[in-house]
N, C-alpha and C positions, 0 to 999 in steps of 0.2 A: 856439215855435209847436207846435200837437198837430195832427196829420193823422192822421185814419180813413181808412187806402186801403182797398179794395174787390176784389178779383180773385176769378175763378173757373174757368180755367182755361189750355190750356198755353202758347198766347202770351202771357197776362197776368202767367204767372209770371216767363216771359220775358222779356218789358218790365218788369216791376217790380223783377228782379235788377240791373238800370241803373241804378235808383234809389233803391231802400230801404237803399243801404249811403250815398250820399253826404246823404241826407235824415238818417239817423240817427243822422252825427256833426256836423248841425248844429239837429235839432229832435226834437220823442220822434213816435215815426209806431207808429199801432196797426194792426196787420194784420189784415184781415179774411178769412177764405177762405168761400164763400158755397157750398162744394163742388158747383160745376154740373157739375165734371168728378170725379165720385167714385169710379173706380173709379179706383186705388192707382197703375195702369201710367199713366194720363196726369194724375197729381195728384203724390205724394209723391216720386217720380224725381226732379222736376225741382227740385224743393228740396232736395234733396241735393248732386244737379249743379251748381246755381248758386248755391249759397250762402246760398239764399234765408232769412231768420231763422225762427224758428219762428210761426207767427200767433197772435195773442192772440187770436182769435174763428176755430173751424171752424163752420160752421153745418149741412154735411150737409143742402142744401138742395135737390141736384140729384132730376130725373127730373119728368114730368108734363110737361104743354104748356106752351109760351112763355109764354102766358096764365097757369097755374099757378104755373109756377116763380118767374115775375118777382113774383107778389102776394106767394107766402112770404115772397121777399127784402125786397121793399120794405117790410113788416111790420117786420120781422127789423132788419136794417140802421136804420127808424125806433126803435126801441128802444135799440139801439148808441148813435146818436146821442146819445139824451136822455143812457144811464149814463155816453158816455166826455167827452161836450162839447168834441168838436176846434173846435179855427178853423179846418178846413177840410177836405172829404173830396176824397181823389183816386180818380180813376178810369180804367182804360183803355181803349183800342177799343169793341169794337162785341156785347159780352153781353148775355143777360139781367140778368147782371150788372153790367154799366154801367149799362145803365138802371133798373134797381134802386135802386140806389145813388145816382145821379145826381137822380131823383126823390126819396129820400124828404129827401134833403141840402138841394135845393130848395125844397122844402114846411117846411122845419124852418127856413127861411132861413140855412143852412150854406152859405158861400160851394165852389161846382164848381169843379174841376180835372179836366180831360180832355186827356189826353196821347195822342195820335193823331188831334187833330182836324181836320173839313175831309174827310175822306174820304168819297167819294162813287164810287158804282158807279152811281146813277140807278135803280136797279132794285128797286124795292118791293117786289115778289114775294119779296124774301131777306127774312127779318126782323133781320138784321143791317143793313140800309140803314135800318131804321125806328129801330134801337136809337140807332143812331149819331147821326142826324139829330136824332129827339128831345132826345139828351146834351149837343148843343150848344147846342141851345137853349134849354139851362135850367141849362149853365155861365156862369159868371163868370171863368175863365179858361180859354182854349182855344190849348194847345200842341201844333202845328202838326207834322209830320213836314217839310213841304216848301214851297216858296211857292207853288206851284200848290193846297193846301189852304187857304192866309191868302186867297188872291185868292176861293176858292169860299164860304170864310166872311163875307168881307167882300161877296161879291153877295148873300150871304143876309140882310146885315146882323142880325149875329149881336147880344145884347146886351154879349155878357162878353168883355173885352179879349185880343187877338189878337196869340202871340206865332208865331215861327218859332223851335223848339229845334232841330230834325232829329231823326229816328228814334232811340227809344230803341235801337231793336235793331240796330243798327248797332254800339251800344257794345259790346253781348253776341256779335255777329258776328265781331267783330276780336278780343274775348278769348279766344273759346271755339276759334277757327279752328285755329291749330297744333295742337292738341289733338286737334282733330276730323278732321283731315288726316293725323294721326300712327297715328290704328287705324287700320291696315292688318287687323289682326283684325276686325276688324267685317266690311270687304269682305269677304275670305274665308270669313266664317262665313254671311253672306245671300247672297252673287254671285259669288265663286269669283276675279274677276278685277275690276282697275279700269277704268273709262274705258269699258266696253261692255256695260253694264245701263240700262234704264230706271227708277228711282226712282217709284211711284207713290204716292198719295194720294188718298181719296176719302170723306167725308164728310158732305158738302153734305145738307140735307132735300131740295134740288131734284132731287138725283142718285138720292140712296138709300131715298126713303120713296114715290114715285109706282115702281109696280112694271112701268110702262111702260119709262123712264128707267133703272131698275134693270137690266131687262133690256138694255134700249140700250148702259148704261155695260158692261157685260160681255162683250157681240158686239166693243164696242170694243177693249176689255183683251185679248182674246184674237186678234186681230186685227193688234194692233202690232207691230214685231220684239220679239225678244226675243234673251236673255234680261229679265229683269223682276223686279223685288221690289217685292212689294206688304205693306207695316206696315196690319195692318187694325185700323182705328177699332173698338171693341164695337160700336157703332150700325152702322157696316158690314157688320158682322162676320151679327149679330144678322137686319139684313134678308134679306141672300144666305142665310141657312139657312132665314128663312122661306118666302122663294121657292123653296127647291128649287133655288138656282145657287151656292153654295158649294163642292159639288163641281167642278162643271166649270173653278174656277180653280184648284181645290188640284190637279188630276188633270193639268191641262195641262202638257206637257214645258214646261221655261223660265222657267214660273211658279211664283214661291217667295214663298208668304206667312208674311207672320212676325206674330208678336203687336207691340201698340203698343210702340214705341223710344223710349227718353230721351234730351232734347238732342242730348248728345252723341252717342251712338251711329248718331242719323237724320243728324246736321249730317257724321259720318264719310260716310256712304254717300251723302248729297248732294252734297258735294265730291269725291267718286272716280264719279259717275256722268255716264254720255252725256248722259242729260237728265232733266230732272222731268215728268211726266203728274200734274197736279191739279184740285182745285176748291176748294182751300183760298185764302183771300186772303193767309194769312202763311206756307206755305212757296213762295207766288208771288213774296214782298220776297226768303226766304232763298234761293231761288234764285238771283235778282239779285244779291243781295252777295259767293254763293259764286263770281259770274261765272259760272253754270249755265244754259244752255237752257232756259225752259219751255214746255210748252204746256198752256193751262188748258182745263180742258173745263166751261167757260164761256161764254156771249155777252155777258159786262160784268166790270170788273175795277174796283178802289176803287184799283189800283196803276196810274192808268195810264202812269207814266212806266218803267215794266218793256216795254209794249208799245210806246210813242212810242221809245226807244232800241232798239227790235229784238229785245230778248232775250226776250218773251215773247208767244207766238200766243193770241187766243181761237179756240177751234175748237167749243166746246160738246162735243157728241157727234158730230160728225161724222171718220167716217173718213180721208176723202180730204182734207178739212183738215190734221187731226192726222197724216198721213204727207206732206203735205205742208210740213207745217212743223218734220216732225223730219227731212227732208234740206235743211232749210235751213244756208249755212254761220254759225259762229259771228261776229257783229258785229265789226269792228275795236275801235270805240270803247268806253269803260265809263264813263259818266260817273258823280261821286258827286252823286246828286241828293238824296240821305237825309242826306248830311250826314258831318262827317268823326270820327261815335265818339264825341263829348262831350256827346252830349245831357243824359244824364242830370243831368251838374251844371248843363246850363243849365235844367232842369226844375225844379229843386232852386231855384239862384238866385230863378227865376220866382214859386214858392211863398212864400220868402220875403218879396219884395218887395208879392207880393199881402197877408202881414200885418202889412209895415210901415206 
């Protein structure tokens, strides 16, 4: 079996370190990196870190509107297709990327593979809810994180056969963990001490491109206890200097921004911190896994079983939310709802069976 996987940035690389090693000692799999994430700090790290192989296609594709960047791809990745001829493209989450991908594979009559499928936050306004929702519906096999996503796909009445793997990332959670638990340098070098920093994250277009919001998210940040470490995204980075608010977090006592962090390095400071403050959908799972507190500065989640088990608040941008739900006490219970670590080879299994 030949599989064109598709990825483009730092979850995907993530999720696909789960499975480009057990896929590639039982079929040949081509790597595509479609570079949506190009600049070096959140692309080349993380293939180092995890092992990831080297990609037989960089495409350097990133920059330009959603609209933009998805036509490149889908041009792009349509050409792959015809030179490499897989029996199947895989695909993960919820990118430009994915749907990229996912479309030109379907147009080409190249049987889909989407691994994270079924996720749903309801919320249009993100265009990650558009990418997702599209992906599935124009796969022919759709591997599941959880059975609360089988059950959302099957209301959808999806076309393409519906498995439950559980989260790749899961498998990378439990690898990477002792590792990432074991810097203690890291803490020391962004937060001085464990267990009483805030971890934040922030990214979102909803958060950081409406310069209303912008400013909102920042009244917020400065606002929370602290201490606080904040890894800024370039796109974050990039808005707060054009607004004129850059300073005001770099100059605050308590607040320490650092430049973007590889796997490992963020997954140390996630597991040694009070709590996570985000708007990201995937370090909302790794909080979960780490058994971390979060609170999203959000009003919709695609994780909703982070907030059904307690461990994780939507508060959008509200203040008195997000201090209220950072003295909340930590949950008794941790259930695995992701699944117990072996996704990736049922992922694998899966594929196979789809070209038996």
């Amino acid at each position: 079996m030949r599989v064109l996987t598709v990825i483009g940035n730092r979850p995907q690389f993530v999720k696909a370190a789960a499975v480009s090693g057990p896929l590639r000692a039982q079929a040949q799999e081509v790597l595509v990196h479609t570079g949506q994430h190009y600049d070096d700090e959140l692309s080349q790290i993380f293939f180092d870190e995890l092992g990831l192989p080297r990609p037989e296609h960089r495409l350097n594709l990133g920059g330009g509107s959603n609209s933009e960047q998805t036509s490149r791809m889908l041009a792009a990745v349509a050409d792959l297709l015809e030179a490499e001829q897989p029996d199947a493209l895989l695909v993960y989450g919820d990118t430009n990327s994915t749907l990229a991908g996912a479309l030109a594979a379907a147009q080409a009559s190249v049987p889909v593979a989407h691994v994270e499928a079924g996720m749903r936050s309801f919320d249009r306004r993100m265009p990650e809810e558009l990418n997702r929702v599209l992906t599935d519906h124009a796969s022919s096999l759709l591997l599941c994180p959880s059975e609360s996503a089988a059950r959302q796909l099957r209301n959808e009445h999806v076309h393409g056969k519906v498995e439950v793997c559980g989260d790749v990332m899961v498998d990378v959670a439990q690898l990477i963990a002792p590792r990432a638990r074991a810097r203690t340098d890291v803490v020391a070098g962004h937060a001085g001490s464990s267990g009483d920093y805030l971890l934040v994250t922030a990214h979102r277009a909803g958060n950081v491109d409406d310069p209303h919001r912008l400013q909102g998210l920042v009244e917020l940040l400065l606002a929370l206890p602290r201490p606080l470490v904040f890894p800024l995204h370039p796109r974050t980075r990039a808005r707060l200097e054009r607004a004129n608010l850059l300073t005001r977090l770099s100059s605050a006592d308590g607040i320490r921004l650092a430049a973007p962090l590889g796997y490992v390095e963020f997954t140390a400071l996630l597991h040694h911190a009070r709590a996570v403050v985000t708007d990201s959908g995937g370090v909302q799972k790794e909080a979960y896994l780490a058994s971390i507190p979060c609170v999203t500065l959000r009003d919709t989640t695609e994780w909703r079983e982070t907030v059904d088990t307690g461990w994780n608040a939507l508060v959008d941008l509200d203040l008195e939310k997000a201090l209220s739900a950072l003295d909340q006490p930590v949950p008794d219970a941790h259930p695995e709802v992701y699944g117990d670590g072996r996704a990736g080879e049922r992922v694998v299994q899966a594929l196979l069976r789809m070209a038996g």
